[in-house]
Structures are given as C-alpha cells and as structure tokens.
N, CA, C and O atoms as a CHARMM CRD file, in Angstrom:
* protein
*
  380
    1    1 UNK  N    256.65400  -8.24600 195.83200 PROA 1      0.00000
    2    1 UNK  CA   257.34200  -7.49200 196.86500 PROA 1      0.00000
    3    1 UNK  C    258.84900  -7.50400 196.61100 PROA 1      0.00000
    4    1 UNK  O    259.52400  -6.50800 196.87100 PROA 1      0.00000
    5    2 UNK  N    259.38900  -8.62900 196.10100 PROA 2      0.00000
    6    2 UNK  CA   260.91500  -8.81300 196.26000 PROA 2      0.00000
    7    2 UNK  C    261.19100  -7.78800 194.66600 PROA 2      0.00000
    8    2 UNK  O    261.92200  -6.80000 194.59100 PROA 2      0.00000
    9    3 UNK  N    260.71500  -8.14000 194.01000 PROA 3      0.00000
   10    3 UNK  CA   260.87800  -7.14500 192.79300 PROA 3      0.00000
   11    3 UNK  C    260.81000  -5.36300 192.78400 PROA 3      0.00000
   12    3 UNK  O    261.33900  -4.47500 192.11500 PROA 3      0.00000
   13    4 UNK  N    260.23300  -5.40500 193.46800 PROA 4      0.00000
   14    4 UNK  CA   260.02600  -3.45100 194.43600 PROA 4      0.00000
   15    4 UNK  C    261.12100  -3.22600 194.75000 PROA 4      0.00000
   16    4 UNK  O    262.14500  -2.66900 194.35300 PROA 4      0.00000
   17    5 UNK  N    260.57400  -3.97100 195.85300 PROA 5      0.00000
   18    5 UNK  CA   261.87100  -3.10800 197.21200 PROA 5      0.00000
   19    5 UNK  C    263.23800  -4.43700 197.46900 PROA 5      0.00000
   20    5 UNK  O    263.60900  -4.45600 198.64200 PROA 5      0.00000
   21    6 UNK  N    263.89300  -5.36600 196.64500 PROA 6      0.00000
   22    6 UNK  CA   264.82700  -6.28700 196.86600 PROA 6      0.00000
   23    6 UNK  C    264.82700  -7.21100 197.75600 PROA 6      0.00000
   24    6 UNK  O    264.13500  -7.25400 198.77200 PROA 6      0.00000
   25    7 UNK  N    265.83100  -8.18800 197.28200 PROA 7      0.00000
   26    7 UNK  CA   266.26900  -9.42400 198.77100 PROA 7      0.00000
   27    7 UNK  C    266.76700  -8.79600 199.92100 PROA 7      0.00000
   28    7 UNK  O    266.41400  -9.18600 201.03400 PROA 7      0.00000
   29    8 UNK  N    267.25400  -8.21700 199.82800 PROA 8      0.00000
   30    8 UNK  CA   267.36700  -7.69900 201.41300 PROA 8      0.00000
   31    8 UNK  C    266.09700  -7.29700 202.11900 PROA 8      0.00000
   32    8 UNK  O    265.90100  -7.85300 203.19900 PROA 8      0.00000
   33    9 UNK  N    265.02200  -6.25300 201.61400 PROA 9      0.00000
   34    9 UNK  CA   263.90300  -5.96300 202.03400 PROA 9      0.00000
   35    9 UNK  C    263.51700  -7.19700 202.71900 PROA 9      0.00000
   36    9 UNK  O    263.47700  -7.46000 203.92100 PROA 9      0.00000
   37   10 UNK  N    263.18300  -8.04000 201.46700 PROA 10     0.00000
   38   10 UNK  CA   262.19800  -9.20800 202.07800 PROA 10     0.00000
   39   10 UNK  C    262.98700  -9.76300 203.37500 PROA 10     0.00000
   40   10 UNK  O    262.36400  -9.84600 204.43400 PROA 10     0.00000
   41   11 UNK  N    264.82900 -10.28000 203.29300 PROA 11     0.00000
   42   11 UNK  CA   264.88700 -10.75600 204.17700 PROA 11     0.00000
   43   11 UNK  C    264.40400  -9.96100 205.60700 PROA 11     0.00000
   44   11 UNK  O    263.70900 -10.37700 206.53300 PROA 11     0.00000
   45   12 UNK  N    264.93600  -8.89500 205.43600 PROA 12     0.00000
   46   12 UNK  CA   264.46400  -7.95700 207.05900 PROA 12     0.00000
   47   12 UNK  C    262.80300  -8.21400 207.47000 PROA 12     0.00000
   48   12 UNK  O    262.21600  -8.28200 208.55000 PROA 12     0.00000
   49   13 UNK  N    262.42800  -8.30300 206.24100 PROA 13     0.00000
   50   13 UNK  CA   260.67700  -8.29900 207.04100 PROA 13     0.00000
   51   13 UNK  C    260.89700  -9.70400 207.10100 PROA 13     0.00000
   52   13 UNK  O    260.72000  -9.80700 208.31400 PROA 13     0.00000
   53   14 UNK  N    261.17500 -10.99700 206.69000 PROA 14     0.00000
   54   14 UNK  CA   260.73700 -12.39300 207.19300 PROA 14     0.00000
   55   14 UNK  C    261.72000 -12.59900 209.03300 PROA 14     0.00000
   56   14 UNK  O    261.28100 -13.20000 210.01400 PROA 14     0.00000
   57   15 UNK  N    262.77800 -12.02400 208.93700 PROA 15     0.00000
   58   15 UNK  CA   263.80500 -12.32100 210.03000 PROA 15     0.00000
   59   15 UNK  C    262.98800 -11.27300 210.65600 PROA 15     0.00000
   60   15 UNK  O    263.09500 -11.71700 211.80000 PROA 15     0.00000
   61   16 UNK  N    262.29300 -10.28100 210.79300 PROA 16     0.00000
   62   16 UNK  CA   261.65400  -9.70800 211.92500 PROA 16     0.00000
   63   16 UNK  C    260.31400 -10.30700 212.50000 PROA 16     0.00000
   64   16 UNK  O    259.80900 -10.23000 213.62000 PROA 16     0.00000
   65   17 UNK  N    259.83800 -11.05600 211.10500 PROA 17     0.00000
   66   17 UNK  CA   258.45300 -11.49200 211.74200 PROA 17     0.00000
   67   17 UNK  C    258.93900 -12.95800 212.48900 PROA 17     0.00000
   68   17 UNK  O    258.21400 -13.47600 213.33900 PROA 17     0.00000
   69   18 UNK  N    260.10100 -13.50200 212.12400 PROA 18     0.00000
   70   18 UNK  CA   260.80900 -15.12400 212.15000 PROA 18     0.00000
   71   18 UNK  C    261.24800 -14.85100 213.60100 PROA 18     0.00000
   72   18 UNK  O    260.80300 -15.69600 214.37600 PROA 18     0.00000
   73   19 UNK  N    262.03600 -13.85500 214.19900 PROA 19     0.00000
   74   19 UNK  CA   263.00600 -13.66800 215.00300 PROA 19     0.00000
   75   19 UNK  C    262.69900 -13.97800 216.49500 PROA 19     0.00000
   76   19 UNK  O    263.62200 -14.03700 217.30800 PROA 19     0.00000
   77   20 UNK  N    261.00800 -14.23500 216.96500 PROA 20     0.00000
   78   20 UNK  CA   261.05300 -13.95000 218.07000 PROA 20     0.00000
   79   20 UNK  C    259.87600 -15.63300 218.15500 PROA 20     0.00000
   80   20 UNK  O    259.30800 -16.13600 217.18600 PROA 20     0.00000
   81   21 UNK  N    259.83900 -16.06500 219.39300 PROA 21     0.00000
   82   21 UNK  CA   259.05700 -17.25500 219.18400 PROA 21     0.00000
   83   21 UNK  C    257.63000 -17.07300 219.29000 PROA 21     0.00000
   84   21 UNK  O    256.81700 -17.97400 219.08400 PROA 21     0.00000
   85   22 UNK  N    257.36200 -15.96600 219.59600 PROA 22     0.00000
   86   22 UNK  CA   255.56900 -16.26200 219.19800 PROA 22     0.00000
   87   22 UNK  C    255.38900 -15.55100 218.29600 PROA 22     0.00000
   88   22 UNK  O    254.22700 -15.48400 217.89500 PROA 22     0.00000
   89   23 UNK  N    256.27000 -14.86000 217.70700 PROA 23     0.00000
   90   23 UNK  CA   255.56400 -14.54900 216.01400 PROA 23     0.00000
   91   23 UNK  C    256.01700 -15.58500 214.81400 PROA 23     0.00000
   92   23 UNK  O    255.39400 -15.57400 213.75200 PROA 23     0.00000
   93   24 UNK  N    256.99200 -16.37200 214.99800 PROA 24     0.00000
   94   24 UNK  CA   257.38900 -16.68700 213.94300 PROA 24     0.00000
   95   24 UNK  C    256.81000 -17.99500 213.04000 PROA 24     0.00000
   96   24 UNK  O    257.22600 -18.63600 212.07400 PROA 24     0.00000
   97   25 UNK  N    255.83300 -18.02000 213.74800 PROA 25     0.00000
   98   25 UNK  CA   254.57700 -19.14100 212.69200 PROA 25     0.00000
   99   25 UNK  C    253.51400 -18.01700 212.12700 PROA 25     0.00000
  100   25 UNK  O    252.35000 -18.14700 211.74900 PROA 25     0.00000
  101   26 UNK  N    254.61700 -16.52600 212.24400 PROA 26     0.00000
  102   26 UNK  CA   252.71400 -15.81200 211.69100 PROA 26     0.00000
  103   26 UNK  C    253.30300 -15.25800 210.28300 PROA 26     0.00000
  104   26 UNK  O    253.36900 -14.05100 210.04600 PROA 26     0.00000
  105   27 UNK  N    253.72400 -16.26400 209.37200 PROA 27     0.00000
  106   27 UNK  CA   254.59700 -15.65500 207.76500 PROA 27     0.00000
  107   27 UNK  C    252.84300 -15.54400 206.92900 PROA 27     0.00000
  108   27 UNK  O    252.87000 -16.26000 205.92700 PROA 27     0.00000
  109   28 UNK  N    252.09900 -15.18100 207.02300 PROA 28     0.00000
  110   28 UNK  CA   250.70000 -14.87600 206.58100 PROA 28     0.00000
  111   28 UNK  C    250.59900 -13.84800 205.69200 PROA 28     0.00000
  112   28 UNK  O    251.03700 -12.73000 205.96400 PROA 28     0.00000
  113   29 UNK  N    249.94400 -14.17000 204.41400 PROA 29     0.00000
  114   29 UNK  CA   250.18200 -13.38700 203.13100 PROA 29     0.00000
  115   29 UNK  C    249.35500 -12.07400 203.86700 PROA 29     0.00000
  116   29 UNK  O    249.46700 -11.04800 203.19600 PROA 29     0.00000
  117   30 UNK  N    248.54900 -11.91500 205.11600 PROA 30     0.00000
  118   30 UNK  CA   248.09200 -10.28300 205.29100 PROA 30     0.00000
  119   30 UNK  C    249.40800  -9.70600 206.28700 PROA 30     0.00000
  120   30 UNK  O    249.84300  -8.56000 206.18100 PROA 30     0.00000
  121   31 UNK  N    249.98000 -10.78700 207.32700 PROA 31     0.00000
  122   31 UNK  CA   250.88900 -10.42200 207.96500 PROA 31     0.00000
  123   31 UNK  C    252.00600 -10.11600 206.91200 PROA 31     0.00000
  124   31 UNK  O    251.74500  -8.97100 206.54400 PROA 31     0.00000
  125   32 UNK  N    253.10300 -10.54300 206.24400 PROA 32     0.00000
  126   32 UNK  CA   254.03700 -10.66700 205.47400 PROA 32     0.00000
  127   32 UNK  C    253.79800  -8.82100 204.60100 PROA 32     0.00000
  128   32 UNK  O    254.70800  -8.10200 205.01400 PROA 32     0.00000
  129   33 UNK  N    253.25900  -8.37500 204.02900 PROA 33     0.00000
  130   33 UNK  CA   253.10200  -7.14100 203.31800 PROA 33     0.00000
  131   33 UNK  C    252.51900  -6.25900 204.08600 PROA 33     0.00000
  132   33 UNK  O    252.29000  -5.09700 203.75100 PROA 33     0.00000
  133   34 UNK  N    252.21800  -6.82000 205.27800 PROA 34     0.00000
  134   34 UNK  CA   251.76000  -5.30000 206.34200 PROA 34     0.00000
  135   34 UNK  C    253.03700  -4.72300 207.08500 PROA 34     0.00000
  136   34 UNK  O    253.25800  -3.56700 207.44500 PROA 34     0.00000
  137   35 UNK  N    253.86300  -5.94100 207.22000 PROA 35     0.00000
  138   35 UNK  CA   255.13100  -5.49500 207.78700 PROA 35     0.00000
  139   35 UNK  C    256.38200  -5.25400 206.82100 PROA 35     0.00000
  140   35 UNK  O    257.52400  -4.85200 207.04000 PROA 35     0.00000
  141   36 UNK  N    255.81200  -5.60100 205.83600 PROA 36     0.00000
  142   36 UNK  CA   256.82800  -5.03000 204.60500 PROA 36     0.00000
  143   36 UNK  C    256.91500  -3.55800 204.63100 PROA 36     0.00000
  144   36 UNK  O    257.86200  -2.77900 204.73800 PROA 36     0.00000
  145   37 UNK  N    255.12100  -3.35500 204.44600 PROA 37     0.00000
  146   37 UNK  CA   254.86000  -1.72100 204.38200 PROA 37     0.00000
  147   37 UNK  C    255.30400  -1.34900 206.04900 PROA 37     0.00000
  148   37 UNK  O    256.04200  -0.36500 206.02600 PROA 37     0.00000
  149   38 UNK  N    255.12300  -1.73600 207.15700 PROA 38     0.00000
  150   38 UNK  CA   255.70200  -1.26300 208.19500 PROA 38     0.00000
  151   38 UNK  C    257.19500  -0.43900 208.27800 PROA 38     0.00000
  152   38 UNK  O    257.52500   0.70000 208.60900 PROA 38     0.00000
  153   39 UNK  N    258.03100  -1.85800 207.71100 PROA 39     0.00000
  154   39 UNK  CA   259.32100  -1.61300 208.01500 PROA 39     0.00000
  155   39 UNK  C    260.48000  -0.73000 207.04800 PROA 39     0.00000
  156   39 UNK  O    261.65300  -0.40400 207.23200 PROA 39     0.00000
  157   40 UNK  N    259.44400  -0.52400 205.87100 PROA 40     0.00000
  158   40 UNK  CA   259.78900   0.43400 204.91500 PROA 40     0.00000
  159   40 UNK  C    259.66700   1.90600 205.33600 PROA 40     0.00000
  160   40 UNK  O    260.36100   2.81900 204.88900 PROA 40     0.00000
  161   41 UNK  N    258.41700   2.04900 206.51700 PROA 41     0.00000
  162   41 UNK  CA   258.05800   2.75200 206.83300 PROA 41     0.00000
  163   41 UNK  C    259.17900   3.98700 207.81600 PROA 41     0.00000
  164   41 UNK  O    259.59800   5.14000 207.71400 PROA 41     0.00000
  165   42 UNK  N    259.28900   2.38300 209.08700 PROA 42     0.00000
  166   42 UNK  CA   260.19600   3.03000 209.52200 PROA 42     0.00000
  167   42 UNK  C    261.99300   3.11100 209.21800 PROA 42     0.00000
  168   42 UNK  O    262.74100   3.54800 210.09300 PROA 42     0.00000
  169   43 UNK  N    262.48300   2.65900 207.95900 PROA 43     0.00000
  170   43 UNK  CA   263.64400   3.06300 207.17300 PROA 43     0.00000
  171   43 UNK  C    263.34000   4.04900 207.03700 PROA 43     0.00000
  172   43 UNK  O    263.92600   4.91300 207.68900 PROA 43     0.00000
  173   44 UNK  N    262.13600   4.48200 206.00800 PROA 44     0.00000
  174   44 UNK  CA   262.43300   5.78500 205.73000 PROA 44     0.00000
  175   44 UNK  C    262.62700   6.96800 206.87900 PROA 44     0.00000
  176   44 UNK  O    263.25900   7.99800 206.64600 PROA 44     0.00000
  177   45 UNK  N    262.06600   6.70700 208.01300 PROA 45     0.00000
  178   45 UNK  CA   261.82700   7.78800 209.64100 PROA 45     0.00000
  179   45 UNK  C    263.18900   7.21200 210.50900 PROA 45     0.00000
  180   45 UNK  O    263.18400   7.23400 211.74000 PROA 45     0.00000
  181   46 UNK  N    264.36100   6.69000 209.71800 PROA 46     0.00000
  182   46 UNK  CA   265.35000   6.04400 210.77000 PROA 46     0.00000
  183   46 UNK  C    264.73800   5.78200 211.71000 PROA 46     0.00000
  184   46 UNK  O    265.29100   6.08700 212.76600 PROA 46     0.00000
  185   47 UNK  N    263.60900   5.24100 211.79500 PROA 47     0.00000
  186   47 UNK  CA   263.50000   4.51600 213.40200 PROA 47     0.00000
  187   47 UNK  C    263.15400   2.50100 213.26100 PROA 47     0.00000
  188   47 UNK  O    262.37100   1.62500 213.63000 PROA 47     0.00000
  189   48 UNK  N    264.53000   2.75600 212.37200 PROA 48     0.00000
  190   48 UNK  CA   264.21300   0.57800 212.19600 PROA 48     0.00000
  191   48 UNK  C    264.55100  -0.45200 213.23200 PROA 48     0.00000
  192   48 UNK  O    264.04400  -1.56000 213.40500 PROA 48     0.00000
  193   49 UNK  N    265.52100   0.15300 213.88700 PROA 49     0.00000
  194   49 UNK  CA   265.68100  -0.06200 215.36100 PROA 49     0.00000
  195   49 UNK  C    264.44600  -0.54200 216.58500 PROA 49     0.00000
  196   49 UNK  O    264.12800  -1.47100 217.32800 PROA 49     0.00000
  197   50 UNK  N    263.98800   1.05900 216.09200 PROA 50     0.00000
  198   50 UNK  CA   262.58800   0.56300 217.28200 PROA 50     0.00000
  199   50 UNK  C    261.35000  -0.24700 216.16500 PROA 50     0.00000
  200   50 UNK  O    260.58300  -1.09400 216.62300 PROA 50     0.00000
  201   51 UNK  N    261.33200  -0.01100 215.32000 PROA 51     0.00000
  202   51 UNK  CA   260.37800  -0.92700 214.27900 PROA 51     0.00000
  203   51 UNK  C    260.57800  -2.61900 214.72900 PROA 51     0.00000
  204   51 UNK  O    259.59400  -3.35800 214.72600 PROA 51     0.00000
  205   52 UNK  N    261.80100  -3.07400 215.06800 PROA 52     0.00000
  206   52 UNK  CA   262.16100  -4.43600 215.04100 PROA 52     0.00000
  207   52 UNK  C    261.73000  -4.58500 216.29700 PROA 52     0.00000
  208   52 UNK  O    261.04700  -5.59200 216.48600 PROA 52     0.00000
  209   53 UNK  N    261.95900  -3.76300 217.37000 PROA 53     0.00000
  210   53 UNK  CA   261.81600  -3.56700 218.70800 PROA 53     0.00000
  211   53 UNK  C    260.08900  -4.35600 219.06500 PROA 53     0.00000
  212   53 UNK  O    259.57400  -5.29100 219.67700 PROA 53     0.00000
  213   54 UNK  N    259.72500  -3.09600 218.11200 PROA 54     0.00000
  214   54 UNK  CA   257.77000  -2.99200 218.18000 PROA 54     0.00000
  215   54 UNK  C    257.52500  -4.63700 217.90300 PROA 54     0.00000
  216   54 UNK  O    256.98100  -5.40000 218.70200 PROA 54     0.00000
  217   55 UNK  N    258.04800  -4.99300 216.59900 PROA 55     0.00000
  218   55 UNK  CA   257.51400  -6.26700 216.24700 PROA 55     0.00000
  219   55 UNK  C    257.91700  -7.22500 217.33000 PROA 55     0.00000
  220   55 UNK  O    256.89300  -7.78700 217.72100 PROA 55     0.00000
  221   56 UNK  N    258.93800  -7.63600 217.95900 PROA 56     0.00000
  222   56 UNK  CA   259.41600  -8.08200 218.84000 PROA 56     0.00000
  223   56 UNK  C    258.52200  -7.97700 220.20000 PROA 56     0.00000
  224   56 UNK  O    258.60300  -9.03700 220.82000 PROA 56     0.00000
  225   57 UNK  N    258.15500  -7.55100 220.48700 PROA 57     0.00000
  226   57 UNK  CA   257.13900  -7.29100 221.32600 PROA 57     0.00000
  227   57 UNK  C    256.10100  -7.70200 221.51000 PROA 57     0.00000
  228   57 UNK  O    255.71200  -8.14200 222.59200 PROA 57     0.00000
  229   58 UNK  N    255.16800  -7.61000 220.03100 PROA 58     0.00000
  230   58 UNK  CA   254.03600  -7.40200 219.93100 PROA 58     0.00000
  231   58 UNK  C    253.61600  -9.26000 219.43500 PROA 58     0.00000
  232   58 UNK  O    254.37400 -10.10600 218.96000 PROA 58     0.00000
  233   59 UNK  N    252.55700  -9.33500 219.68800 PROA 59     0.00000
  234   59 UNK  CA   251.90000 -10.81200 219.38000 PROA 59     0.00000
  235   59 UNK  C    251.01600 -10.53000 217.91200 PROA 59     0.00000
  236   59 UNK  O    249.79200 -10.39500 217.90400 PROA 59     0.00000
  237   60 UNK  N    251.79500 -10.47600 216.80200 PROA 60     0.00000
  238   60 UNK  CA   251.25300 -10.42100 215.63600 PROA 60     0.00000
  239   60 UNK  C    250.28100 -11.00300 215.58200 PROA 60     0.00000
  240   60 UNK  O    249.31700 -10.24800 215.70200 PROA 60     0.00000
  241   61 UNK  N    249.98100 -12.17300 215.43500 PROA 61     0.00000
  242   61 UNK  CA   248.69300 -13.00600 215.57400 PROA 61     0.00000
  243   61 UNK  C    247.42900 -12.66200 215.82000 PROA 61     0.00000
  244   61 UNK  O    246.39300 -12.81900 215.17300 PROA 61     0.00000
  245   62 UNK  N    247.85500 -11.77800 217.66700 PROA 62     0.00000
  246   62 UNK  CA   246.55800 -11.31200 218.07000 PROA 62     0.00000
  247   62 UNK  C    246.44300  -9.79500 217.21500 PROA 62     0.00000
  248   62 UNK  O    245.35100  -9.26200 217.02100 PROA 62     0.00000
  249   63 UNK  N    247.21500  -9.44100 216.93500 PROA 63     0.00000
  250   63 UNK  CA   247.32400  -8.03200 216.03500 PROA 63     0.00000
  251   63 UNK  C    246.05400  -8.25000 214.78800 PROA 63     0.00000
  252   63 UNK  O    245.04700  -7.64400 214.42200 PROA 63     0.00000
  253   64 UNK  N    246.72000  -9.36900 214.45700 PROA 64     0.00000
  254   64 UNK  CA   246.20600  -9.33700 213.01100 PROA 64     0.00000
  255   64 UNK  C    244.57700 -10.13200 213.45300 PROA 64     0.00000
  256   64 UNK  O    243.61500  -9.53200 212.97200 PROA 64     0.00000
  257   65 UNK  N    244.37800 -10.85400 213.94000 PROA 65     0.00000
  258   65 UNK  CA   243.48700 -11.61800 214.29900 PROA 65     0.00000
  259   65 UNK  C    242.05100  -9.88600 215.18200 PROA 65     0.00000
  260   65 UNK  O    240.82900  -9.83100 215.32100 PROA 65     0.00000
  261   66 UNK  N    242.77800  -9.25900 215.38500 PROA 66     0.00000
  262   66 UNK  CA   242.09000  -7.77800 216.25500 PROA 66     0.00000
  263   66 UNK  C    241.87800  -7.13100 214.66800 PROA 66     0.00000
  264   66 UNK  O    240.72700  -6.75400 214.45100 PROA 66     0.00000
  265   67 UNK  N    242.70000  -6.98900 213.72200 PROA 67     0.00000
  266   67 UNK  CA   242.48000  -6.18100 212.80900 PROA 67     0.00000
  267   67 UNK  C    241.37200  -7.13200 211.74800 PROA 67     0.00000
  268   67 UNK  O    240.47000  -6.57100 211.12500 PROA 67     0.00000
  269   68 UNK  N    241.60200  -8.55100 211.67600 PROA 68     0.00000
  270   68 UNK  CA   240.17500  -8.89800 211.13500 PROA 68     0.00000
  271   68 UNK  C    239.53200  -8.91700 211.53500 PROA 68     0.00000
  272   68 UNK  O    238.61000  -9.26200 210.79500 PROA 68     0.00000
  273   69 UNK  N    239.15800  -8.70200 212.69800 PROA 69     0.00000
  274   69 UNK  CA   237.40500  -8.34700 213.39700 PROA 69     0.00000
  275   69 UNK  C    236.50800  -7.34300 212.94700 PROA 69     0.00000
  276   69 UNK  O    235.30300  -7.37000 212.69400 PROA 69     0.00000
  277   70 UNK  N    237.67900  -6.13400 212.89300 PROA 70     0.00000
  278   70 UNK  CA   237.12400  -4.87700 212.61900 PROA 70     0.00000
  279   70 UNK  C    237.49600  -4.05700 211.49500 PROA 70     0.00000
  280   70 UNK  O    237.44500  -2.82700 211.51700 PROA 70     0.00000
  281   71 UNK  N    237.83500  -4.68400 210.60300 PROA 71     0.00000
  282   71 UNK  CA   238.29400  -4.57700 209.13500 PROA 71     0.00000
  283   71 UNK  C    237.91400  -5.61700 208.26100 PROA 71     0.00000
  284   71 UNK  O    238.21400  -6.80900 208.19600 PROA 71     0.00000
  285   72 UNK  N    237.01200  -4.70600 207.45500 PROA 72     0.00000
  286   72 UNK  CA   236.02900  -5.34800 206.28900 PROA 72     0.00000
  287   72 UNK  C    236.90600  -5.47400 204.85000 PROA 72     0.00000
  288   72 UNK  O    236.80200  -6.38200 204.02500 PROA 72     0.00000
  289   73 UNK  N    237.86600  -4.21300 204.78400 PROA 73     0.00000
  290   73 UNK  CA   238.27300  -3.41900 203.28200 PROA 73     0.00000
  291   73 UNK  C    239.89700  -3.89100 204.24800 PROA 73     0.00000
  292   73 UNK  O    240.33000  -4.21400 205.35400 PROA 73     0.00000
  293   74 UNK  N    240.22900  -3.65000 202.99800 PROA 74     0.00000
  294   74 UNK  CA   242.16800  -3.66400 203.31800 PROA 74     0.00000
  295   74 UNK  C    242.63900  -3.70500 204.92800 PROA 74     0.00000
  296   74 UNK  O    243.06900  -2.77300 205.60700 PROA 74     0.00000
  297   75 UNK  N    242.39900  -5.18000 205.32800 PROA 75     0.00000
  298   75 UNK  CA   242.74400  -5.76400 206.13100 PROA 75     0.00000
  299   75 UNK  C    244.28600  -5.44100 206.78300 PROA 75     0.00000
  300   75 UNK  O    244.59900  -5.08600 207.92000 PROA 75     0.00000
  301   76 UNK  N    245.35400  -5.79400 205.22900 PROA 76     0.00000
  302   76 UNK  CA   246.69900  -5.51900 205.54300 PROA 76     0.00000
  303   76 UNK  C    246.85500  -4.38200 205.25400 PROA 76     0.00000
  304   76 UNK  O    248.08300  -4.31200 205.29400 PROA 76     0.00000
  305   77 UNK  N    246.40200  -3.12100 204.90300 PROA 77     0.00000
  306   77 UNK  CA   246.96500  -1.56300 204.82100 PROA 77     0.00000
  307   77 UNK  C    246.51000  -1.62200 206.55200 PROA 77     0.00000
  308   77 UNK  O    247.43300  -1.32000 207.30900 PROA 77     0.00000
  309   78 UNK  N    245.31900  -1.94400 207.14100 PROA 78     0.00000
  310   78 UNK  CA   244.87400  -1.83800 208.37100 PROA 78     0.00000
  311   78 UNK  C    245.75900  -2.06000 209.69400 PROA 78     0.00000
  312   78 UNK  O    245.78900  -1.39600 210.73000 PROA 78     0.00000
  313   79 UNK  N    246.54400  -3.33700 209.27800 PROA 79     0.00000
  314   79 UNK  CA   247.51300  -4.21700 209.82700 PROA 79     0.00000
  315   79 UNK  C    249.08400  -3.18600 209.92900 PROA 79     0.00000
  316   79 UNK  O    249.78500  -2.98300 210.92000 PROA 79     0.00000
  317   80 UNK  N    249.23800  -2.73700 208.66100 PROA 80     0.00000
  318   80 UNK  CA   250.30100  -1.73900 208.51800 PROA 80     0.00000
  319   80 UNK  C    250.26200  -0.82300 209.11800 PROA 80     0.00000
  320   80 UNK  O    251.32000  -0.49900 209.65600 PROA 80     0.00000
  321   81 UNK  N    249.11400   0.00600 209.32400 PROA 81     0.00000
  322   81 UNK  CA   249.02300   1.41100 209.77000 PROA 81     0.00000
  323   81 UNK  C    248.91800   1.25600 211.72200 PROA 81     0.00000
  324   81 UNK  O    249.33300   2.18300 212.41800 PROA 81     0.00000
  325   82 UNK  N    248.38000   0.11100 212.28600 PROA 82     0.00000
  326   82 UNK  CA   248.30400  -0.13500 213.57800 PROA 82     0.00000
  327   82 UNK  C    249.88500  -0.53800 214.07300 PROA 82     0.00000
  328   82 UNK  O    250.20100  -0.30400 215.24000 PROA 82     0.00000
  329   83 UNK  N    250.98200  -1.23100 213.01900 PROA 83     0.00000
  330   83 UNK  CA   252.10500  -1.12700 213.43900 PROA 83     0.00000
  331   83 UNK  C    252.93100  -0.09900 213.57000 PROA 83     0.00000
  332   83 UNK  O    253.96700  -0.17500 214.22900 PROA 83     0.00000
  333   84 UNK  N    252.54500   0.95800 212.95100 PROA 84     0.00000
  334   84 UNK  CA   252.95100   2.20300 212.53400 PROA 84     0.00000
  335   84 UNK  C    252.57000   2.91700 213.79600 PROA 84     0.00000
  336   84 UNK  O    253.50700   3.21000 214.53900 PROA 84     0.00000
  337   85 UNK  N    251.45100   3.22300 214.14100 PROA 85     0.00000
  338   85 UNK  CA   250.97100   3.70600 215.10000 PROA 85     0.00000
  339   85 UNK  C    251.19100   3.48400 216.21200 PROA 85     0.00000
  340   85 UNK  O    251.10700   4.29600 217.13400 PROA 85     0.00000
  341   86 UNK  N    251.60500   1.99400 216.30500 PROA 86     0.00000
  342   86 UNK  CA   252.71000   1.42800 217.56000 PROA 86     0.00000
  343   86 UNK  C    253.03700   2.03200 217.96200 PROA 86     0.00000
  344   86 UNK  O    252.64400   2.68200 218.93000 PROA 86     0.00000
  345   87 UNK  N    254.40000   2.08800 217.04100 PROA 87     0.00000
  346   87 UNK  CA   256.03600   2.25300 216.76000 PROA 87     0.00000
  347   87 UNK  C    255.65700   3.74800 217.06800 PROA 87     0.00000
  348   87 UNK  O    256.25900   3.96500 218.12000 PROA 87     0.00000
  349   88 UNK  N    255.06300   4.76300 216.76200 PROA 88     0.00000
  350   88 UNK  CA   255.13700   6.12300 216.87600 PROA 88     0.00000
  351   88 UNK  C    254.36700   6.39400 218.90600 PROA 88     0.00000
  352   88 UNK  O    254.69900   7.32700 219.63700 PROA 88     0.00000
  353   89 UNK  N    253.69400   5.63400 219.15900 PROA 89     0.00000
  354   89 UNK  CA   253.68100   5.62300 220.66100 PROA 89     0.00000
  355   89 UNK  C    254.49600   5.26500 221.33700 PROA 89     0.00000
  356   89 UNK  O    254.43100   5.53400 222.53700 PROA 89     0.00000
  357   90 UNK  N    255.80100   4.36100 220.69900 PROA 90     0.00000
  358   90 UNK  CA   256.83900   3.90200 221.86800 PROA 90     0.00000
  359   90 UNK  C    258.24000   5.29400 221.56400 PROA 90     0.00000
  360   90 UNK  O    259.05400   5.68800 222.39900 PROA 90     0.00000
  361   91 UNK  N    258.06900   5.82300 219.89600 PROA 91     0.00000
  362   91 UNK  CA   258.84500   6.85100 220.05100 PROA 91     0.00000
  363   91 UNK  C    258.19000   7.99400 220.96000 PROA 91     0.00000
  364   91 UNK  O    258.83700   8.26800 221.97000 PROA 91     0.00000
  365   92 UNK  N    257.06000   8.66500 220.76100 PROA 92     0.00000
  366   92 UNK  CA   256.44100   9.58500 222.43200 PROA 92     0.00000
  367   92 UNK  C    256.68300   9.13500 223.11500 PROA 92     0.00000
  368   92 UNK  O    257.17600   9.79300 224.03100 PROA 92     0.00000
  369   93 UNK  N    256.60900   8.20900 223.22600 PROA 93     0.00000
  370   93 UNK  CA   256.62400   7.70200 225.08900 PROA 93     0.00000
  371   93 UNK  C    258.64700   7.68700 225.38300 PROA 93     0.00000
  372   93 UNK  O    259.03500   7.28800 226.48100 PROA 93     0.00000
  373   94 UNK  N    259.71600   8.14700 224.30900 PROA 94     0.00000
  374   94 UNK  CA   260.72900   7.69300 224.99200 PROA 94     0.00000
  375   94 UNK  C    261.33400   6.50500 225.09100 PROA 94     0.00000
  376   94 UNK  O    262.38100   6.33300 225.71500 PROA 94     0.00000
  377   95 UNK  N    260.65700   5.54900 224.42900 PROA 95     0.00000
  378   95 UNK  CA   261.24000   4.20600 223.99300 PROA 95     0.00000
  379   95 UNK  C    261.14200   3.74400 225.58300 PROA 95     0.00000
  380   95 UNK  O    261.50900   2.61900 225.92200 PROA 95     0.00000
C-alpha cells in the first residue's frame, strides 16, 4: 500500500481509523485496505472531509464484523464499497 499511493496516504488512513476511541483498536489487515480504498475514494470526489466524518462516526468493528457474516469472496473490497456507500448517503442526505 505505502509503495502505491505514499506515506502520507497511509498516514491519513491509520490517523482516520486511530482518531476516534472506538475505532482505534480496529488497525485490521481487512479494515486497514478497505479504508485505504475508501479514502482514496473520496480524494478523488473531494469529499475527504465527509469521508473522515463517516469513519468517525461509524463503529468499524461492527462494520466489518456485519461484512464478515455476509461476505464469503472479498471481504475488504465488501468493507470498502459499504464505506463508500455511507459516505454517498450522508452527501444526499445534506451532511
């Protein structure tokens, strides 16, 4: 990951998953590259703002712990695309 997209990348995705107290015991090799791909995501859609917002919010844990129940195949593309899908309901909704 750090070889892709740089040290800065990585730091933004560890200080977003680090930043808040009930996510920041969730540095988990499916968590860690779902929010890589998340937050790349929303750089590219300028919406990194509310991306940090979403994670901040949200109880990764139970996120990810909901996405292995019902995800057999690519767990963390699964994990990525439900943060994504978030983040695009709190932009409809108006933040």
């Amino acid at each position: 990951m750090g070889g892709r997209h740089g040290e800065d990348h990585i730091c933004t995705v560890l200080n977003a998953i680090a930043a808040t107290e009930h996510n920041k015991a969730q540095l988990y090799r499916m968590t860690i590259p779902a929010v890589s791909t998340f937050m790349r995501e929303a750089f590219h859609s300028n919406e990194i703002d509310i991306a940090r917002d979403v994670i901040n919010e949200l109880d990764l844990g139970l996120l990810r712990d909901q996405v292995q129940a019902v995800s057999l195949k690519h767990p963390t593309t699964r994990l990525a695309d439900r943060l994504i899908s978030l983040t695009q309901e709190v932009i409809d909704n108006g933040r």
